[in-house]
PASEBA-1860 file (N, C-alpha, C; in nm, 3 decimals):
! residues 144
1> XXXXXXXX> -4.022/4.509/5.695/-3.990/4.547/5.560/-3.871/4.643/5.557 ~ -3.849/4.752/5.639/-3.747/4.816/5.663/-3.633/4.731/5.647 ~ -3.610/4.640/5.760/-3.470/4.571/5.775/-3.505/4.514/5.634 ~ -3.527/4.440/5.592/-3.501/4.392/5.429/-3.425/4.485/5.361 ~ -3.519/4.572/5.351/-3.491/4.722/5.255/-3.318/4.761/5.251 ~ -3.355/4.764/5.433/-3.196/4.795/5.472/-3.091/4.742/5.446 ~ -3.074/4.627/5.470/-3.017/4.494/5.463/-2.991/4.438/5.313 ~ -3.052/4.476/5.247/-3.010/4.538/5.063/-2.918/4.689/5.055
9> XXXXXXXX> -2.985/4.762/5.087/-2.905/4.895/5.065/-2.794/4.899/5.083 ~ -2.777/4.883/5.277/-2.611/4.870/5.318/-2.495/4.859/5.200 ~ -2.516/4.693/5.189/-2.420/4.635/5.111/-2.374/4.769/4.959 ~ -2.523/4.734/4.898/-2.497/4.823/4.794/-2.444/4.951/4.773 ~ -2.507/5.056/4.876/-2.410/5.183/4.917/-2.310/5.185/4.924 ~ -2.250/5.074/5.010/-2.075/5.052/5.029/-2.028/5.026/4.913 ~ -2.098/4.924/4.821/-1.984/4.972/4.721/-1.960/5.056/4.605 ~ -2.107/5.111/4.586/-2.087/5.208/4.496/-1.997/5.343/4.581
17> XXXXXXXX> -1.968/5.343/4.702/-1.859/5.431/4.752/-1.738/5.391/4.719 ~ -1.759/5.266/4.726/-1.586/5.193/4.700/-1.533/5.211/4.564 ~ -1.655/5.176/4.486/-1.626/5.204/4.317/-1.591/5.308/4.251 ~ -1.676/5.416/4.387/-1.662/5.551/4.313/-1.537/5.640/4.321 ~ -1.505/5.601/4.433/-1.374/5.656/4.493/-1.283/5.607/4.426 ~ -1.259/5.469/4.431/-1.131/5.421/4.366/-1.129/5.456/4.206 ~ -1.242/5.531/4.130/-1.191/5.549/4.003/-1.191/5.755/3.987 ~ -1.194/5.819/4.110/-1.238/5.944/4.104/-1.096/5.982/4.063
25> XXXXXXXX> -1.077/6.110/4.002/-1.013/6.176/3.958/-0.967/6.240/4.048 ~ -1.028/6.332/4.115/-0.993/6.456/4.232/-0.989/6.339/4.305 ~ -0.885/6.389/4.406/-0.868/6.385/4.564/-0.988/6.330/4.650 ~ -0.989/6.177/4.747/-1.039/6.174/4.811/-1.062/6.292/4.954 ~ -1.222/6.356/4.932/-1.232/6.445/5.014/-1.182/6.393/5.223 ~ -1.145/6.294/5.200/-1.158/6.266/5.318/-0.983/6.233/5.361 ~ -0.961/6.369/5.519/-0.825/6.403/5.512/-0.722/6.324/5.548 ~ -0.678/6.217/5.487/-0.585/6.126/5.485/-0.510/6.198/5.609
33> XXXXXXXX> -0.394/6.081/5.634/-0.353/6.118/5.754/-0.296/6.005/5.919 ~ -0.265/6.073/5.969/-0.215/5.955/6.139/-0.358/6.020/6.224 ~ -0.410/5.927/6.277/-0.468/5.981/6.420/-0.478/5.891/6.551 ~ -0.495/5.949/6.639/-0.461/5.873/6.748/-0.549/5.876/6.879 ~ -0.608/5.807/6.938/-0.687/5.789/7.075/-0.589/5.664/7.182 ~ -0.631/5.696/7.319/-0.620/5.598/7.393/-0.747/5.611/7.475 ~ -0.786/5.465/7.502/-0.837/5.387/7.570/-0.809/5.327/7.687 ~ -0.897/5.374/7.798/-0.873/5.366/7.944/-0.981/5.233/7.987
41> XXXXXXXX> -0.916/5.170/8.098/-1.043/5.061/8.141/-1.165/5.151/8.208 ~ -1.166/5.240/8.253/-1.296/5.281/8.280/-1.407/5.317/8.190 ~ -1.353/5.339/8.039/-1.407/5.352/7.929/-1.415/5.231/7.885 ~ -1.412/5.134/7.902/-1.448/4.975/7.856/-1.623/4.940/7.930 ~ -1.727/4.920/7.832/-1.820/4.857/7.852/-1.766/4.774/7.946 ~ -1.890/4.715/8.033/-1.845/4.646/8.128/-1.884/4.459/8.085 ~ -1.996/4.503/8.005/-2.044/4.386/7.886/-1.938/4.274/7.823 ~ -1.809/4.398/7.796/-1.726/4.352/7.734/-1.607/4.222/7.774
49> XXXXXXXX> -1.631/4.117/7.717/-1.532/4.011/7.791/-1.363/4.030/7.771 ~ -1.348/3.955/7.894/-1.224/3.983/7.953/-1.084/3.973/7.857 ~ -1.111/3.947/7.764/-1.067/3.903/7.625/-1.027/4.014/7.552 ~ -1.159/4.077/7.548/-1.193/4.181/7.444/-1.133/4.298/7.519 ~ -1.195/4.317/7.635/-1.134/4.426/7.721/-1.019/4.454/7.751 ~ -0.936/4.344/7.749/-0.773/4.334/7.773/-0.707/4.442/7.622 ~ -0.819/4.385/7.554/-0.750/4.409/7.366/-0.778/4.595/7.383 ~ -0.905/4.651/7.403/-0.989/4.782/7.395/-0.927/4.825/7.492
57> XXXXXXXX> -0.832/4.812/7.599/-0.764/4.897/7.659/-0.607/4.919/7.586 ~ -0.590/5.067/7.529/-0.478/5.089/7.465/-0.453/5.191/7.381 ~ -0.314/5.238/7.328/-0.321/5.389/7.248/-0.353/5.323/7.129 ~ -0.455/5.372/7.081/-0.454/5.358/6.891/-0.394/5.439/6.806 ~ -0.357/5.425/6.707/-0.341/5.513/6.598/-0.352/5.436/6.454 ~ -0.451/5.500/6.403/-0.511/5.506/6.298/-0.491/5.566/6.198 ~ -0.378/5.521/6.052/-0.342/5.556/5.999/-0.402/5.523/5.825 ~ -0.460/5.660/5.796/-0.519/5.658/5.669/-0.407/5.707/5.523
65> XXXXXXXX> -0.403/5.581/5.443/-0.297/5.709/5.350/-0.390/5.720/5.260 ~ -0.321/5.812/5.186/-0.391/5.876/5.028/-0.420/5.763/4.892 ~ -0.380/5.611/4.913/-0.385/5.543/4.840/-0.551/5.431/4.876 ~ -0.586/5.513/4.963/-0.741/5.471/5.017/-0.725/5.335/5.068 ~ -0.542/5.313/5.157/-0.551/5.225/5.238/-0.557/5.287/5.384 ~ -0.576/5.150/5.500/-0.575/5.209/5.639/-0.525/5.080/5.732 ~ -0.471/5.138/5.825/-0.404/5.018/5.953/-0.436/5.070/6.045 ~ -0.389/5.008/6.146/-0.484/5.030/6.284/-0.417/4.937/6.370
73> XXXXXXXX> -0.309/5.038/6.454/-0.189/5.004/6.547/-0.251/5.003/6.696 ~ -0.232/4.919/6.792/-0.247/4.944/6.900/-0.146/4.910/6.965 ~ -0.103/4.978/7.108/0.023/4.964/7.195/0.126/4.905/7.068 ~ 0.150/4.960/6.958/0.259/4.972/6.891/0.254/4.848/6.764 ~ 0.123/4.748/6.812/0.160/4.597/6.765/0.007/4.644/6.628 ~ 0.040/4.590/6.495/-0.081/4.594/6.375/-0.211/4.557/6.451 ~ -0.335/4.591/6.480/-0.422/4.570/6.451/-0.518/4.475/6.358 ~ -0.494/4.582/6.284/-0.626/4.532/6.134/-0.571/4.681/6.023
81> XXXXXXXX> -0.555/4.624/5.931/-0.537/4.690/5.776/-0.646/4.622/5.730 ~ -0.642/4.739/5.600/-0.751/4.716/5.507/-0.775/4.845/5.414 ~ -0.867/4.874/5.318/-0.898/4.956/5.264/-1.013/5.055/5.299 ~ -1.008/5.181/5.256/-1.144/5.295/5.323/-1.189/5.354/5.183 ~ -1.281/5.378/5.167/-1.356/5.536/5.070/-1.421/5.584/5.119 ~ -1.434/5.721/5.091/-1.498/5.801/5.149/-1.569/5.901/5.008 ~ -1.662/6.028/5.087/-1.733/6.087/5.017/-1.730/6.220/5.133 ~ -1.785/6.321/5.079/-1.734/6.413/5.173/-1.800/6.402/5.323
89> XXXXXXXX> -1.875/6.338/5.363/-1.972/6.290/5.456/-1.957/6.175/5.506 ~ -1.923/6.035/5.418/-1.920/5.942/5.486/-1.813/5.900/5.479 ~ -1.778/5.773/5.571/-1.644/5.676/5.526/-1.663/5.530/5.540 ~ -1.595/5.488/5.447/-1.678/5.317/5.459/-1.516/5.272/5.454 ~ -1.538/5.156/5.571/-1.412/5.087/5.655/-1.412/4.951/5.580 ~ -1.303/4.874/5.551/-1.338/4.764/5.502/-1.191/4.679/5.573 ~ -1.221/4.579/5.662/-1.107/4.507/5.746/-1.053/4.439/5.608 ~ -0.905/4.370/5.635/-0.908/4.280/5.555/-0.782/4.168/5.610
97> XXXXXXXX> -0.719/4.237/5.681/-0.664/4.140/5.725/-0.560/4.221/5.927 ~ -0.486/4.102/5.978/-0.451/4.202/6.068/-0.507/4.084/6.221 ~ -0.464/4.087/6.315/-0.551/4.003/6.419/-0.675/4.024/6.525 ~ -0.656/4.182/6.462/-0.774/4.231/6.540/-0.872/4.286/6.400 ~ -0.864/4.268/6.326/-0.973/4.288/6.194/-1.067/4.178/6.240 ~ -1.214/4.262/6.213/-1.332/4.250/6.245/-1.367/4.127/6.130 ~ -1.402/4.025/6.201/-1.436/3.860/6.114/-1.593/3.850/6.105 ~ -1.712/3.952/6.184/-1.814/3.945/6.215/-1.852/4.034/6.053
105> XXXXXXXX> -1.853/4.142/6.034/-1.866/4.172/5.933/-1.756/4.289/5.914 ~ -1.697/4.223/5.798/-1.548/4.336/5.789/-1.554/4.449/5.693 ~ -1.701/4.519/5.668/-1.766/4.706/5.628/-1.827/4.719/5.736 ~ -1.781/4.823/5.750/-1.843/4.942/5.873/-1.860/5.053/5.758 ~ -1.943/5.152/5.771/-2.014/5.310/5.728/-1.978/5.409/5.835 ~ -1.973/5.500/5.819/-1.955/5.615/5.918/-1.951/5.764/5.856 ~ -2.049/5.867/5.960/-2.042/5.989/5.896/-1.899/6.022/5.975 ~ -1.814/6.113/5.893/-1.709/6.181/5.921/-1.724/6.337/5.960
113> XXXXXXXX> -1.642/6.376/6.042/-1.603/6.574/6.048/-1.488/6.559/6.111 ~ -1.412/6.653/6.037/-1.311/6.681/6.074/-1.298/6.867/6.150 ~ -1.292/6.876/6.291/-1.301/6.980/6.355/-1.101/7.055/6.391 ~ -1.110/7.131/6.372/-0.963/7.173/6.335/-0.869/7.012/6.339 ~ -0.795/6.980/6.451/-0.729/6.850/6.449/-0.785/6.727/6.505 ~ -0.949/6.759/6.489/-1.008/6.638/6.594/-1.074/6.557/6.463 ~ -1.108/6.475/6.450/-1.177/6.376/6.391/-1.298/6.296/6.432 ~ -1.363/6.315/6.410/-1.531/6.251/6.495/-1.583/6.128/6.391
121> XXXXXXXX> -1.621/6.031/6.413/-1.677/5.948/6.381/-1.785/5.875/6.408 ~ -1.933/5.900/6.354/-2.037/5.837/6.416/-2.103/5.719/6.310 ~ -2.149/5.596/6.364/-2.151/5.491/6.292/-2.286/5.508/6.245 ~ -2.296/5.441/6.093/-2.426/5.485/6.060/-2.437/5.369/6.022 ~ -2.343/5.236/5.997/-2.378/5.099/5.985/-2.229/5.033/5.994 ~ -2.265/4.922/6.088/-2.157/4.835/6.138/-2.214/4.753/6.233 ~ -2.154/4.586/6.208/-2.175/4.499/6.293/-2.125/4.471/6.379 ~ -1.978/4.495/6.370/-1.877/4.484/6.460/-1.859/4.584/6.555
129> XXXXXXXX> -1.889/4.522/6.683/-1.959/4.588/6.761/-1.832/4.626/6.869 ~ -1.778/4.577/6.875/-1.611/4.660/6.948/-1.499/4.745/6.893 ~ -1.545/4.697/6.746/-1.483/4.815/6.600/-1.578/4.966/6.630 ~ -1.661/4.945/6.598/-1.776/5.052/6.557/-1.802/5.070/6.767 ~ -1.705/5.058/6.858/-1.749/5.118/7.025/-1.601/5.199/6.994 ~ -1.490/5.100/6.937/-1.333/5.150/6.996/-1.327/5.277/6.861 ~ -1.372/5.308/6.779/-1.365/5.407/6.621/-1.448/5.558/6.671 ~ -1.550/5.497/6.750/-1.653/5.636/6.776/-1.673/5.693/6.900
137> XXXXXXXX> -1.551/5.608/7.025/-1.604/5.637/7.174/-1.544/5.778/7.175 ~ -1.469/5.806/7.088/-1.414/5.995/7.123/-1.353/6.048/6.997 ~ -1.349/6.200/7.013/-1.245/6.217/6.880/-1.102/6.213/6.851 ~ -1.092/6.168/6.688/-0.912/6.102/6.694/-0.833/6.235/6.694 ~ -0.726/6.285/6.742/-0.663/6.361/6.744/-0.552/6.338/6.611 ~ -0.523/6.430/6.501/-0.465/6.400/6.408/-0.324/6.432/6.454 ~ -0.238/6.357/6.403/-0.108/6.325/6.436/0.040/6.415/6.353 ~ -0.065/6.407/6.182/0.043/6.412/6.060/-0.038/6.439/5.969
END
């Protein structure tokens, strides 16, 4: 009964974040911005196919603007764009296009903190399971 429960909620949470944000007045609380990680093969699940692993080894940077869009550069080449909202706590990811945007399910959830220039991200719902390993394996260092 849980997963049902759940499996209703998800969806719905996400978008009353999405709705709410995109018509808020004030400032999305959540600090727009560049951030950036790299990814080492020793930090690659070992689960992960040779495919995927080739892709999850690399510098990211993760760029949020104030128009509650986001892209997602690796070794220099687009990723995945798409749109984000947030709330002062959470952030909800939404792929939309890009060659590495998540086709499995393209909303991810995540609680946010921002620690002087670090950025932490822990997943509180996401299917995409090399999105939601490569977003939360460390914190993003802000750039800009």
């Amino acid at each position: 009964m849980f997963a049902e429960i759940r499996r209703f909620m998800i969806p719905v949470v996400a978008s009353l974040l999405l709705l709410s944000v995109g018509r808020a007045e004030e400032p999305q609380p959540f600090p727009a911005g560049v951030y950036s990680i790299t990814i080492d093969a020793p930090e690659v699940p070992a689960d992960a196919p040779a495919d995927v692993r080739r892709a999850l080894i690399a510098k990211y940077v993760l760029t949020f603007s104030a128009n509650g869009r986001f892209k997602t550069v690796t070794n220099g080449e687009l990723d995945a764009a798409g749109r984000y909202a947030s709330t002062a706590e959470y952030l909800v990811i939404t792929d939309e296009t890009g060659p590495g945007h998540c086709k499995v399910t393209a909303t991810g959830i995540y609680k946010w903190r921002l620690e002087g220039d670090k950025l932490a991200l822990e997943a509180v719902d996401d299917g995409c399971k090399w999105r939601r390993f490569s977003i939360t394996l460390k914190k993003w260092t802000k750039e800009k």
